[in-house]
N, CA and C atoms as an extended XYZ file, in Angstrom:
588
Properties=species:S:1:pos:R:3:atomname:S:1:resname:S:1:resid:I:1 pbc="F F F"
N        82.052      142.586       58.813 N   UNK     1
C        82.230      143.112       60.150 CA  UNK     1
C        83.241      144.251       60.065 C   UNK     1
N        83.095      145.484       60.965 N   UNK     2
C        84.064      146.693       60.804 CA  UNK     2
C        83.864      147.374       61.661 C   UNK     2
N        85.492      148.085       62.051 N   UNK     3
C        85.056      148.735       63.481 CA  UNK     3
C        85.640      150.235       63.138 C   UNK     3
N        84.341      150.489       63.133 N   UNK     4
C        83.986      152.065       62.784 CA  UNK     4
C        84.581      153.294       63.792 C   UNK     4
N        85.326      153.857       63.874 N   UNK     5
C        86.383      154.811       64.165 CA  UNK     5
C        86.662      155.963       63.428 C   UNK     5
N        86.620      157.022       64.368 N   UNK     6
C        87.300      158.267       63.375 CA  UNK     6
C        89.145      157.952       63.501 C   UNK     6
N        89.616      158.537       62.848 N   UNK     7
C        91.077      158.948       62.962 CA  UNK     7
C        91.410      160.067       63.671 C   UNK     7
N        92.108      160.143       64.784 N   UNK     8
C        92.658      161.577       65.345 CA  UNK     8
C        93.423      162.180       64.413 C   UNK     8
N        94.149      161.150       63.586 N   UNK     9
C        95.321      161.780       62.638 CA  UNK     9
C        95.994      161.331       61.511 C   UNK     9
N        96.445      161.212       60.355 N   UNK    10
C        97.245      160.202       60.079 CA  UNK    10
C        98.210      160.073       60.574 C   UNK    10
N        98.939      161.219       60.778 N   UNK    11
C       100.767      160.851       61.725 CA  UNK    11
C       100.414      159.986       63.131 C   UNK    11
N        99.345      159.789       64.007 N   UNK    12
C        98.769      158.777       64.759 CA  UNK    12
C        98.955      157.462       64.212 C   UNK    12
N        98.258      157.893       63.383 N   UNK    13
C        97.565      156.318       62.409 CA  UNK    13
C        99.381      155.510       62.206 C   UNK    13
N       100.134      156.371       61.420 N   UNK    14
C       101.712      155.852       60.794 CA  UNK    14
C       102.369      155.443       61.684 C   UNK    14
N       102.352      156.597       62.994 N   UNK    15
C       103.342      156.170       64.544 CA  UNK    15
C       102.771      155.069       65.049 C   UNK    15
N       101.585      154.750       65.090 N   UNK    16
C       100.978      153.671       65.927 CA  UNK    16
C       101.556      152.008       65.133 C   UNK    16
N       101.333      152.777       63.895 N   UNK    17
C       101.443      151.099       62.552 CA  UNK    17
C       103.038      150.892       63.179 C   UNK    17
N       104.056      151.833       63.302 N   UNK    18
C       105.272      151.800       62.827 CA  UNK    18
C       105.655      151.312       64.429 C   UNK    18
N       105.201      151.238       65.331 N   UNK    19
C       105.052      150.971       66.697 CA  UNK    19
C       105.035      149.608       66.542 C   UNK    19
N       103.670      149.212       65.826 N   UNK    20
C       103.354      147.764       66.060 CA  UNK    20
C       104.160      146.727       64.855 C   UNK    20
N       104.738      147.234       63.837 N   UNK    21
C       105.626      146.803       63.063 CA  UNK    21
C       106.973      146.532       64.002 C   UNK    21
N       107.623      146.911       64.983 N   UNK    22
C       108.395      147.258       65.887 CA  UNK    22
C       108.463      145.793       66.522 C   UNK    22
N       107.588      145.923       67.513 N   UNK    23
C       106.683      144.901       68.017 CA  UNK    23
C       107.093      143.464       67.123 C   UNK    23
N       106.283      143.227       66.093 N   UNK    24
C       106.075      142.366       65.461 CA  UNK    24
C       107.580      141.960       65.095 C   UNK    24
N       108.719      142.557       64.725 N   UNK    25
C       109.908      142.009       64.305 CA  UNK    25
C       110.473      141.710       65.527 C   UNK    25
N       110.468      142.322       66.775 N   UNK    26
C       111.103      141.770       67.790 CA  UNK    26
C       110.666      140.595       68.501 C   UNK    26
N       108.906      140.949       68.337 N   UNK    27
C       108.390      139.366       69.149 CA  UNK    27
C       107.443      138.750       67.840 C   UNK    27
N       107.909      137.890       66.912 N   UNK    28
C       107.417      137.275       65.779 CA  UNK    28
C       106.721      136.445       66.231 C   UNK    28
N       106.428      135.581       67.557 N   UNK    29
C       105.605      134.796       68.281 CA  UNK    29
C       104.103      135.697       68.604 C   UNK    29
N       104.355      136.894       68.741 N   UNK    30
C       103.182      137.915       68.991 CA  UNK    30
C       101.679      137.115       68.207 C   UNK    30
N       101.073      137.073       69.477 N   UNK    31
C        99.669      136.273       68.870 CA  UNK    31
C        98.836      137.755       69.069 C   UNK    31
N        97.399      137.089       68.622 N   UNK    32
C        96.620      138.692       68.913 CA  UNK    32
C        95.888      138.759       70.217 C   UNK    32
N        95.993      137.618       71.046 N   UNK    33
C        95.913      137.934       72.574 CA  UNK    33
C        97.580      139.198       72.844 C   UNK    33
N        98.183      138.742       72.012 N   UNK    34
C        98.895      140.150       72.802 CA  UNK    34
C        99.121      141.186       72.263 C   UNK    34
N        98.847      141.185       70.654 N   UNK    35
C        98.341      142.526       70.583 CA  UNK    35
C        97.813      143.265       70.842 C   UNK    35
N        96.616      142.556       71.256 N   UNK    36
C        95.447      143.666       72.190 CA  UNK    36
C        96.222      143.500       73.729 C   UNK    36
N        96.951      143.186       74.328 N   UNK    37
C        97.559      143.629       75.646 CA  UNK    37
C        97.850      144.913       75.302 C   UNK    37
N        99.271      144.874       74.415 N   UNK    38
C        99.858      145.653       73.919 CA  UNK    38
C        99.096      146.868       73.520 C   UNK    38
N        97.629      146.436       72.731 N   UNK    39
C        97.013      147.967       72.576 CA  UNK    39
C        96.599      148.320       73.422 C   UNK    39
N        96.132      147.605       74.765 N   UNK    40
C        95.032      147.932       75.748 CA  UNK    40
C        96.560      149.220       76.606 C   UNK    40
N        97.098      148.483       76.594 N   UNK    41
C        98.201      148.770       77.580 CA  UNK    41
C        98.670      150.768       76.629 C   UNK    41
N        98.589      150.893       75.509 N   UNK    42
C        99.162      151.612       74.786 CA  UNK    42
C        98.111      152.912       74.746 C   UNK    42
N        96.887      152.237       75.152 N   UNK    43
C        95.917      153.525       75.548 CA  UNK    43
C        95.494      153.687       76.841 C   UNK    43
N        95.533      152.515       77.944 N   UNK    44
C        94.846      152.665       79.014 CA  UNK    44
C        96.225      152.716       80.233 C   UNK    44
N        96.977      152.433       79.752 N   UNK    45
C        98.344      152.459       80.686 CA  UNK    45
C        98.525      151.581       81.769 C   UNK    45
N        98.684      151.613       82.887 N   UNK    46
C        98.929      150.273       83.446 CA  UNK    46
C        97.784      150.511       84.646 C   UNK    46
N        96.558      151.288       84.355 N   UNK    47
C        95.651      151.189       85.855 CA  UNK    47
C        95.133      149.825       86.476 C   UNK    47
N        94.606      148.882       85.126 N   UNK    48
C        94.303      147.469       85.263 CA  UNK    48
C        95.614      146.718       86.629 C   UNK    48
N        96.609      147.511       86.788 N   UNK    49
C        97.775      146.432       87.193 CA  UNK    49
C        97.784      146.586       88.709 C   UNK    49
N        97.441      147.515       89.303 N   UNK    50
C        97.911      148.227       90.945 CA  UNK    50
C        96.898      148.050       91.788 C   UNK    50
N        96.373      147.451       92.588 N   UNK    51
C        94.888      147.149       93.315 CA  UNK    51
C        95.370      148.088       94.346 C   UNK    51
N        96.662      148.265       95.128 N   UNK    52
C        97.374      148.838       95.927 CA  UNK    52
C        98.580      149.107       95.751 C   UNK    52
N        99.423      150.419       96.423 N   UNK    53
C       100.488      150.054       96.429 CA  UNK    53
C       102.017      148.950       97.059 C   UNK    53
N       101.176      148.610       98.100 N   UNK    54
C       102.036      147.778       98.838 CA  UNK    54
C       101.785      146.213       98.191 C   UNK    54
N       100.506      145.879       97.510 N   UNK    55
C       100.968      145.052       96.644 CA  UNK    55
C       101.698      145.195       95.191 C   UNK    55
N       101.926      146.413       94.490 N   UNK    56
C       102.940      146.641       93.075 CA  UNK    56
C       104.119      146.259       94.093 C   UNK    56
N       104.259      146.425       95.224 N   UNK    57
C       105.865      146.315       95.218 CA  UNK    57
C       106.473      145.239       95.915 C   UNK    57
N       105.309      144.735       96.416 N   UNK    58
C       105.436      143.126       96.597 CA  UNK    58
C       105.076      142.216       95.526 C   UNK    58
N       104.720      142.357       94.238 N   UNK    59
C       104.614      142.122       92.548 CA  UNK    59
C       105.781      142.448       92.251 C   UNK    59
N       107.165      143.574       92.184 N   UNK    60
C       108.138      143.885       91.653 CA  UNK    60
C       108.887      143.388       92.552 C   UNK    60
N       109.016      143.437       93.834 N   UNK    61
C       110.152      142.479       94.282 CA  UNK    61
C       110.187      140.924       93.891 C   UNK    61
N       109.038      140.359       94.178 N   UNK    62
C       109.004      139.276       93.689 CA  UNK    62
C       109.565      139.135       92.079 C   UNK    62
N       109.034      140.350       91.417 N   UNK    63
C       109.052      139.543       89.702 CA  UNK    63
C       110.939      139.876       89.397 C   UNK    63
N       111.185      140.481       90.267 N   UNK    64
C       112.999      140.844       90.228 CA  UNK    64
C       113.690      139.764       90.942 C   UNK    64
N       113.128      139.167       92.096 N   UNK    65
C       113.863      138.127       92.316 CA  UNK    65
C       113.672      136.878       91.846 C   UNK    65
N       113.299      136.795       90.327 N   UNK    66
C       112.692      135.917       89.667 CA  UNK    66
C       113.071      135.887       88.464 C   UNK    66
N       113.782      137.186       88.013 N   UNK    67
C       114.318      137.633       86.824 CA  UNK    67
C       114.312      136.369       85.402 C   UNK    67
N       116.051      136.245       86.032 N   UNK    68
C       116.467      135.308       85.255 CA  UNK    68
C       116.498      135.790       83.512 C   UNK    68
N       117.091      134.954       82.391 N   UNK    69
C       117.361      135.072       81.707 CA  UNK    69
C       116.095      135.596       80.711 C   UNK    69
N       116.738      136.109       79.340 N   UNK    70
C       115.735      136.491       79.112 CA  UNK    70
C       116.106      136.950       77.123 C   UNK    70
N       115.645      137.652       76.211 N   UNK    71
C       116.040      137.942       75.349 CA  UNK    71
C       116.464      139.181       75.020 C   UNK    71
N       117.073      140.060       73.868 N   UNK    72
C       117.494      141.651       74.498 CA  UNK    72
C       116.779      142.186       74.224 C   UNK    72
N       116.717      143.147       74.901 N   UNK    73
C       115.361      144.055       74.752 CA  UNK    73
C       116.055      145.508       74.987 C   UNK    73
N       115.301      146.927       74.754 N   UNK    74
C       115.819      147.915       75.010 CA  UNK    74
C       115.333      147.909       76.739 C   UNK    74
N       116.071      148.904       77.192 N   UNK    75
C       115.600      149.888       78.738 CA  UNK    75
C       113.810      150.165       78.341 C   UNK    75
N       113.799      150.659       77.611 N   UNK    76
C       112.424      152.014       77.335 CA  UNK    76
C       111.921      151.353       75.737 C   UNK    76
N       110.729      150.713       75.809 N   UNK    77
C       110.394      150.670       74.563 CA  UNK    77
C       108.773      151.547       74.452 C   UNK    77
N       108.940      152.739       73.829 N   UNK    78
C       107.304      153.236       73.280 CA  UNK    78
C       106.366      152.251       72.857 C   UNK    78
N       105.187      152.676       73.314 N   UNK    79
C       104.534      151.546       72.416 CA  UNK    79
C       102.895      152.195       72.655 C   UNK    79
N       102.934      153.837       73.168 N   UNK    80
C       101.745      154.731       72.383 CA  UNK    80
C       102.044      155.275       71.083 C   UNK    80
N       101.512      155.988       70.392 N   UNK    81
C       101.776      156.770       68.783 CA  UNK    81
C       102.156      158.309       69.822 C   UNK    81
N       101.778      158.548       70.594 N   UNK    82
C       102.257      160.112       71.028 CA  UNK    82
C       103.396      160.104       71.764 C   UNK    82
N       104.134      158.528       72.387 N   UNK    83
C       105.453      158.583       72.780 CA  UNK    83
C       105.026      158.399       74.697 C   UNK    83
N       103.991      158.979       74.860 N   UNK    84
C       104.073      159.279       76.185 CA  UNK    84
C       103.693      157.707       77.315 C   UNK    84
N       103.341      156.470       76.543 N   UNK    85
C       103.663      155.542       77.372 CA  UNK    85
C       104.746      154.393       76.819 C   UNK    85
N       105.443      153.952       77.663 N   UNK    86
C       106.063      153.317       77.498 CA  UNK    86
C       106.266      151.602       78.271 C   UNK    86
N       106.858      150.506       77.675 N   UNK    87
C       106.828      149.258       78.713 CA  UNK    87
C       108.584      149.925       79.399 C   UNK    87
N       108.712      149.847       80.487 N   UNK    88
C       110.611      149.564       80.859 CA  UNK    88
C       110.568      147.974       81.159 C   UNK    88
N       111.564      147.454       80.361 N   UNK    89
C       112.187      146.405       80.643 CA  UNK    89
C       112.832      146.041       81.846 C   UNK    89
N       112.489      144.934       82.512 N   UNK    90
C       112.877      145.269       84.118 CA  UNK    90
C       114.807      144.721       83.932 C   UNK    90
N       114.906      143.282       83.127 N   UNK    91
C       116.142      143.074       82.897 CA  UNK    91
C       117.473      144.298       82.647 C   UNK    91
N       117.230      144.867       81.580 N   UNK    92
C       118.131      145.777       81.225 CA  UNK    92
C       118.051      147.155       81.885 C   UNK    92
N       117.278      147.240       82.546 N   UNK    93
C       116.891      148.303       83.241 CA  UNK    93
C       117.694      148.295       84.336 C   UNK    93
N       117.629      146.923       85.379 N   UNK    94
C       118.290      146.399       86.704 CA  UNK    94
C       119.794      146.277       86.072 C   UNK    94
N       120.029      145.569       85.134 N   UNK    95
C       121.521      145.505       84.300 CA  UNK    95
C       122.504      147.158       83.995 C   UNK    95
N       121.232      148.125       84.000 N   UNK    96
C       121.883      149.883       83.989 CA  UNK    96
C       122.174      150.085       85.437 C   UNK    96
N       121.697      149.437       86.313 N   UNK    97
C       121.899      149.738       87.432 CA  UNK    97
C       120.496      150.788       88.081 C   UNK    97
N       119.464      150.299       87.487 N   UNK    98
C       117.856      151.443       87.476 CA  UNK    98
C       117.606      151.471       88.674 C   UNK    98
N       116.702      151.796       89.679 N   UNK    99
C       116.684      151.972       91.021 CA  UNK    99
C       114.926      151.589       90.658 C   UNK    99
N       114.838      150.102       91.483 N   UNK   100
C       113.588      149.569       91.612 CA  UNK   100
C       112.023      150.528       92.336 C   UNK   100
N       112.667      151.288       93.483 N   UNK   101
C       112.029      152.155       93.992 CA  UNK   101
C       111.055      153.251       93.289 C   UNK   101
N       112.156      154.263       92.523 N   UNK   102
C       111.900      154.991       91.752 CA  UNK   102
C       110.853      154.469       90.082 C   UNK   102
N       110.969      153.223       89.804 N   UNK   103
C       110.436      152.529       88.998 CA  UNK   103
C       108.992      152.230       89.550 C   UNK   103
N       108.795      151.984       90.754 N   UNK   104
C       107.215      151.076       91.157 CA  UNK   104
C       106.996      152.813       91.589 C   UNK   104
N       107.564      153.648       91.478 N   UNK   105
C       106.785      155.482       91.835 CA  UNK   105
C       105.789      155.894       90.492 C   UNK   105
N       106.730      155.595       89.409 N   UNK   106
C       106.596      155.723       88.272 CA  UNK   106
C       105.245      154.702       87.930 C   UNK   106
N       105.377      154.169       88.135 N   UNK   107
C       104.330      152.690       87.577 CA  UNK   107
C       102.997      152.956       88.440 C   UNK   107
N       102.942      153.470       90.028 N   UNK   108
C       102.151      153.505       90.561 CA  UNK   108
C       101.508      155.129       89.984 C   UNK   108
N       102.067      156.389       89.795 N   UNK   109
C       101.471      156.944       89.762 CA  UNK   109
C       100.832      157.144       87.988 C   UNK   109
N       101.392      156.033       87.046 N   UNK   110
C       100.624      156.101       86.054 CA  UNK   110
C        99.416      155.443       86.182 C   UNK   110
N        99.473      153.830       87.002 N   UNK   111
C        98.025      153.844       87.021 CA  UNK   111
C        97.415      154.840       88.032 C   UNK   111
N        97.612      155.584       88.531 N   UNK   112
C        97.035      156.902       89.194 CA  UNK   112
C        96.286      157.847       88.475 C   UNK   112
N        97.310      158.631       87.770 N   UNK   113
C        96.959      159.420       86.482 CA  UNK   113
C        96.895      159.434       85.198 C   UNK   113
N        97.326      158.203       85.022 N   UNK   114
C        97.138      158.420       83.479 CA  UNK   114
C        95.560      158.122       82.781 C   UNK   114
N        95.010      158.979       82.125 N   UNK   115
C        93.606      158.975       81.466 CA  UNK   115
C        93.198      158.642       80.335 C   UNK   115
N        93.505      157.075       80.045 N   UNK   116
C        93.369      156.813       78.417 CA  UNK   116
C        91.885      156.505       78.569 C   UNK   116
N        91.184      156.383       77.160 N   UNK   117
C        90.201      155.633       76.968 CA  UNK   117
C        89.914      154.656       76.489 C   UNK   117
N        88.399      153.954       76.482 N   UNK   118
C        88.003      152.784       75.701 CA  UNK   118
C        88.265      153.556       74.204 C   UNK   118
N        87.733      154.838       73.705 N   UNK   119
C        88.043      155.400       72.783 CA  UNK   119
C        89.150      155.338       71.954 C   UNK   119
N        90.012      155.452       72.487 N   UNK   120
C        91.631      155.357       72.355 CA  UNK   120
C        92.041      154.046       71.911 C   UNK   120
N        92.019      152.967       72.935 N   UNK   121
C        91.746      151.761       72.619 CA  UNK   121
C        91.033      151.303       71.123 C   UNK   121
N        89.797      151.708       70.925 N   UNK   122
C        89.153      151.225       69.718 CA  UNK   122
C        89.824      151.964       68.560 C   UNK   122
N        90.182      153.192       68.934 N   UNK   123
C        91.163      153.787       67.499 CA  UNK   123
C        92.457      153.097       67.394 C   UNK   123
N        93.286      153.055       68.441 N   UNK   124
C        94.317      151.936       68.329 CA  UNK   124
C        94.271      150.558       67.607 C   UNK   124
N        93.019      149.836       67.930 N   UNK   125
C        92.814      148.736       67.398 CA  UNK   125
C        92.545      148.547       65.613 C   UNK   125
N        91.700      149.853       65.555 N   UNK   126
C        91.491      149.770       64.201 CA  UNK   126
C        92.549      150.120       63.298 C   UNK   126
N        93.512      150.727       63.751 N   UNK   127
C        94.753      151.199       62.841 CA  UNK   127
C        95.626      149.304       63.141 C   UNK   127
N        95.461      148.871       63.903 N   UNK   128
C        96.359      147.402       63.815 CA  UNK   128
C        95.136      146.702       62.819 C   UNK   128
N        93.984      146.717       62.551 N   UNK   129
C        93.213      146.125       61.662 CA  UNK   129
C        93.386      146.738       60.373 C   UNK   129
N        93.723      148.087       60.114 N   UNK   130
C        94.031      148.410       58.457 CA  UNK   130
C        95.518      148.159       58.534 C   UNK   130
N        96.402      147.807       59.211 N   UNK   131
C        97.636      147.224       58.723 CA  UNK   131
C        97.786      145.676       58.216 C   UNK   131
N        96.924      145.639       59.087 N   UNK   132
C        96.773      143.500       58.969 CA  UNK   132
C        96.043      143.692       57.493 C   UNK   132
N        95.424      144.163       56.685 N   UNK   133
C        94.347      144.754       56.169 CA  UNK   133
C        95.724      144.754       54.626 C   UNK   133
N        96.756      145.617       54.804 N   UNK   134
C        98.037      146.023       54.203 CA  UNK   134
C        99.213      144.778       54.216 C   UNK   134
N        98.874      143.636       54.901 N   UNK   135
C       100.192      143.059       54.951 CA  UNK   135
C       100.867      142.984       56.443 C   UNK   135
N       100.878      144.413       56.789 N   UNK   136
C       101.528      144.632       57.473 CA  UNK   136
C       101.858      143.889       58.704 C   UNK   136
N       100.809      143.074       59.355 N   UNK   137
C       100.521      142.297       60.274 CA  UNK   137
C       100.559      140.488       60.266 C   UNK   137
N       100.602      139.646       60.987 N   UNK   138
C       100.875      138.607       60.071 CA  UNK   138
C        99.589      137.973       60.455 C   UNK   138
N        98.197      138.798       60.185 N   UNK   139
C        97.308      138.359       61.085 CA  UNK   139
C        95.736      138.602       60.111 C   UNK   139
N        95.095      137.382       60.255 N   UNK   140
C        93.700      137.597       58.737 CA  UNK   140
C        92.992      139.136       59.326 C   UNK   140
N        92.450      139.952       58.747 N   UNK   141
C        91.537      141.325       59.009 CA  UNK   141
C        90.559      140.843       60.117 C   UNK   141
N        89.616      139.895       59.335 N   UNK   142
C        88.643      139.184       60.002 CA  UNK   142
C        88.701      138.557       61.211 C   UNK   142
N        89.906      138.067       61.549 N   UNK   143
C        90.409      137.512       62.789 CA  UNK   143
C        90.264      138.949       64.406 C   UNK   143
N        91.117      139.352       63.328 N   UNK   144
C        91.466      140.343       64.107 CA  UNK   144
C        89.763      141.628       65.129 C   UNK   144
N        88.760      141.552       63.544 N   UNK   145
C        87.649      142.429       64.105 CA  UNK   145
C        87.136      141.219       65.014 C   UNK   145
N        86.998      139.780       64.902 N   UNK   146
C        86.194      138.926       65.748 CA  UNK   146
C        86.851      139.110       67.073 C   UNK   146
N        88.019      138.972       67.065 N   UNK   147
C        89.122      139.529       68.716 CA  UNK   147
C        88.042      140.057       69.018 C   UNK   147
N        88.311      141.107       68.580 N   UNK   148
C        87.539      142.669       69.137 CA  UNK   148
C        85.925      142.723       69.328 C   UNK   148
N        85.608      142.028       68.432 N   UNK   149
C        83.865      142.026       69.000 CA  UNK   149
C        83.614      141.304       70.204 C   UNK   149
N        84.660      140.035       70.480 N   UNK   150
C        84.597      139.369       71.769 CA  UNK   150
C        85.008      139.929       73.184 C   UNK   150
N        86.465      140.546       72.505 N   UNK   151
C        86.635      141.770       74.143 CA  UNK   151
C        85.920      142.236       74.205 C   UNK   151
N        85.385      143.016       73.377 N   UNK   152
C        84.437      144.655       73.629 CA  UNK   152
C        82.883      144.321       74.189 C   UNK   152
N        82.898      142.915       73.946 N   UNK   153
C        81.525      142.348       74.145 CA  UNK   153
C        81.701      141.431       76.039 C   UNK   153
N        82.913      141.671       76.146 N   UNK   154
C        83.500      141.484       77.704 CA  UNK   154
C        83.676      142.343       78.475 C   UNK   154
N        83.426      143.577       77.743 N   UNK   155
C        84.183      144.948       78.565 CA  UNK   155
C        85.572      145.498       78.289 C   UNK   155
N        86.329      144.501       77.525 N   UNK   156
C        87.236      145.116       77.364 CA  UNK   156
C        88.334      144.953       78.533 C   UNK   156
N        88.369      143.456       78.608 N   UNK   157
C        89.107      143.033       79.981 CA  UNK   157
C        90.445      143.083       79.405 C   UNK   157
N        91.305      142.975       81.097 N   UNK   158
C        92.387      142.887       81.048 CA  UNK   158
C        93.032      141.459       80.617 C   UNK   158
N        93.840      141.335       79.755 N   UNK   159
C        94.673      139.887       79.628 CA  UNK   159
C        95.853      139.573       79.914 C   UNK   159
N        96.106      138.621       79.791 N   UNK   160
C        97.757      138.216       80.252 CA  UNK   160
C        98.179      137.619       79.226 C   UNK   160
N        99.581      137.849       78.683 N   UNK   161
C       100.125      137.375       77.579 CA  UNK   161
C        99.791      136.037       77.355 C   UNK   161
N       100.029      135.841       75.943 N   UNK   162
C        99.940      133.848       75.583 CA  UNK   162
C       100.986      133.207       76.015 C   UNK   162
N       100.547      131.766       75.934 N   UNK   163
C       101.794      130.972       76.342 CA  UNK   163
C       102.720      131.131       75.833 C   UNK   163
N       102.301      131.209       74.458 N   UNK   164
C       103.546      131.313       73.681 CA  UNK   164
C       104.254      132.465       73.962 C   UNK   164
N       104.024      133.514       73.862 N   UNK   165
C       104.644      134.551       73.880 CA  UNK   165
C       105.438      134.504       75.185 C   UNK   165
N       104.504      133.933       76.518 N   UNK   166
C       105.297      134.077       77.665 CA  UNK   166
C       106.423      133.249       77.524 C   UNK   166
N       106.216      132.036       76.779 N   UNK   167
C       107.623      130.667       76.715 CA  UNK   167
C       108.771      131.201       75.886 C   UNK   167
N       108.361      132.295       74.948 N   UNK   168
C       109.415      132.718       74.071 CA  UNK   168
C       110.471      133.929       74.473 C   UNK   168
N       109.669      134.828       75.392 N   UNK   169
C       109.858      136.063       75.744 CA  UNK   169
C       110.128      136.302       77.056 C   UNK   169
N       109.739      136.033       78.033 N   UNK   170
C       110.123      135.695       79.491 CA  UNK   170
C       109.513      137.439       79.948 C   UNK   170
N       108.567      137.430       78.890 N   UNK   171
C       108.425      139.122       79.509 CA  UNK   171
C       108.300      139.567       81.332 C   UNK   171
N       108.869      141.072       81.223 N   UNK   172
C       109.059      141.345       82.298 CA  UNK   172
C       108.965      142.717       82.270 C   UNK   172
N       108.411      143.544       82.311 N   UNK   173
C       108.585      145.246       82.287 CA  UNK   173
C       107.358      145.672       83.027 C   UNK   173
N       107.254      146.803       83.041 N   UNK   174
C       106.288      148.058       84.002 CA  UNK   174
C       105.693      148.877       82.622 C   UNK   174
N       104.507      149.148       82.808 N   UNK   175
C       103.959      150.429       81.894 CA  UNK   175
C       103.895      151.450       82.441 C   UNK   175
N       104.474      152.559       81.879 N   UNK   176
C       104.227      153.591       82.885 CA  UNK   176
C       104.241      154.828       81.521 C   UNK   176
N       103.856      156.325       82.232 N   UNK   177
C       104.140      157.129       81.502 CA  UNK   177
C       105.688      157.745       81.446 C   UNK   177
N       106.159      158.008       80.209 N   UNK   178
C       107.329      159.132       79.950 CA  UNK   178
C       107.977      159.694       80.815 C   UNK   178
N       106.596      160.784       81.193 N   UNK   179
C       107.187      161.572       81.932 CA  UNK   179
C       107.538      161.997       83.108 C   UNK   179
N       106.765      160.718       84.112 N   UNK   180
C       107.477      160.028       85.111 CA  UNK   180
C       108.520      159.723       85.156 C   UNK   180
N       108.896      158.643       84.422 N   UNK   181
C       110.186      158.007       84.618 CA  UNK   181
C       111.277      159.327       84.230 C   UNK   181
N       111.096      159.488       83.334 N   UNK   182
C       111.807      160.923       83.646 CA  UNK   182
C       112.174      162.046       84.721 C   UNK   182
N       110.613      162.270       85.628 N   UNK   183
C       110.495      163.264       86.394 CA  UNK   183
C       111.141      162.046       87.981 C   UNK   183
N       111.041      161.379       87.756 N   UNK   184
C       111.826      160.308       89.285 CA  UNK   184
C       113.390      160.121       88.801 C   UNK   184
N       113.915      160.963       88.147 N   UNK   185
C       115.651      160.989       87.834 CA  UNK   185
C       116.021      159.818       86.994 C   UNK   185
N       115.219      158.685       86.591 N   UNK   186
C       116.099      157.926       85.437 CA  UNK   186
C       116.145      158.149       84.257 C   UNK   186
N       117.128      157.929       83.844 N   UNK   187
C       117.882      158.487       82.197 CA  UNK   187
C       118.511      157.067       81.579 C   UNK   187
N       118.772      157.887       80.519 N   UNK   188
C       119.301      156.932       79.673 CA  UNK   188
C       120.496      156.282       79.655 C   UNK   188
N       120.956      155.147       79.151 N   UNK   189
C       122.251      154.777       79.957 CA  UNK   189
C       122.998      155.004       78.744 C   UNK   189
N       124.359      155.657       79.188 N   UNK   190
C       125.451      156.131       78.977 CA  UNK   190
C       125.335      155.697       77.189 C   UNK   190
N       124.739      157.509       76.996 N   UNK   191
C       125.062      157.935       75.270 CA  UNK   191
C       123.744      157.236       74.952 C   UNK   191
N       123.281      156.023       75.193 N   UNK   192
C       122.353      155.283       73.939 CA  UNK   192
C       121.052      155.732       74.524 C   UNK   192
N       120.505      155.604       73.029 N   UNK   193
C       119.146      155.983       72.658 CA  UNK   193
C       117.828      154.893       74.527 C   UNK   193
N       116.700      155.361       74.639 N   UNK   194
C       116.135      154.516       74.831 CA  UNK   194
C       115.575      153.157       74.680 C   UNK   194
N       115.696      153.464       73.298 N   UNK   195
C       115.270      152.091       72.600 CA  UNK   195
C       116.508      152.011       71.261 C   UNK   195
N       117.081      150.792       71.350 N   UNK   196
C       117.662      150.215       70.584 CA  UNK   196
C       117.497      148.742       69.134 C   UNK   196
């Protein structure tokens, strides 16, 4: 079984591996239900998430007054190969003092505009299948193309993290593009990088 893909690039191919290597040391629970979140999310951005806007922000008030503890994470973690989407961490984000408002602007108008593809997606996937392929992944090759023949044979639905991952991780962040969150005035907090 093989999922046949051109390459846009190798520096794609390296940023994307070195992305999901990232990934993998911070959340070692990472099953491949959430890798493919993680890829779906890394090409298609967060349109799957917003039915409306007055429900994202009745979803973010709620998921903020719900917070609670959690593990460290950066503000801004990349997690396309071109940089331009990112998850924000809602914890450390609210902990900078981030302005919730300006965050669900950001989030709403990426699923607005942002234009990834199924394309994108399937090249994404196949660069996490020649890493698993390398080691790199802690995950069989074969495993990984059967995932994929089963989404793709679903459409390519949206998922929600595993248990595990949710029991370990308490995830909580927004996908949005770059250059939003940028262009709605939030920055980086005092001197440090986005991602730490």
């Amino acid at each position: 079984m093989t999922l046949p893909v051109s390459t846009a690039s190798a520096a794609e191919e390296t940023a994307f591996q070195q992305i999901l290597a990232r990934q993998m040391t911070r959340y070692p629970r990472l099953a491949i239900l959430d890798l493919y979140k993680l890829i779906y999310q890394a090409a298609l951005g967060a349109e799957h998430a917003v039915p409306d806007v007055a429900a994202a922000q009745e979803w973010l008030a709620s998921e903020l007054s719900q917070l609670g503890a959690g593990p460290p994470e950066p503000i801004v973690d990349t997690i396309s190969p071109d940089g331009c989407i990112v998850r924000v961490h809602l914890r450390p984000y609210m902990a900078a003092g981030g302005d919730p408002g300006a965050l669900l602007t950001a989030f709403v108008r990426t699923a607005q505009e942002h234009g990834g593809t199924g394309e994108q997606l399937r090249r994404y996937w196949s660069y996490a299948v020649r890493l698993a392929a390398m080691g790199g992944l802690p995950f069989n090759q074969t495993d990984l193309l059967s995932f994929w023949a089963g989404v793709e044979a679903q459409g390519l639905p949206v998922v929600h993290h595993s248990a595990g991952y949710r029991d370990a991780y308490k995830p909580a962040y927004r996908v949005i593009r770059r250059e939003f969150l940028l262009w709605e005035g939030l920055t980086k907090s005092k001197g440090d990088s986005y991602e730490r």
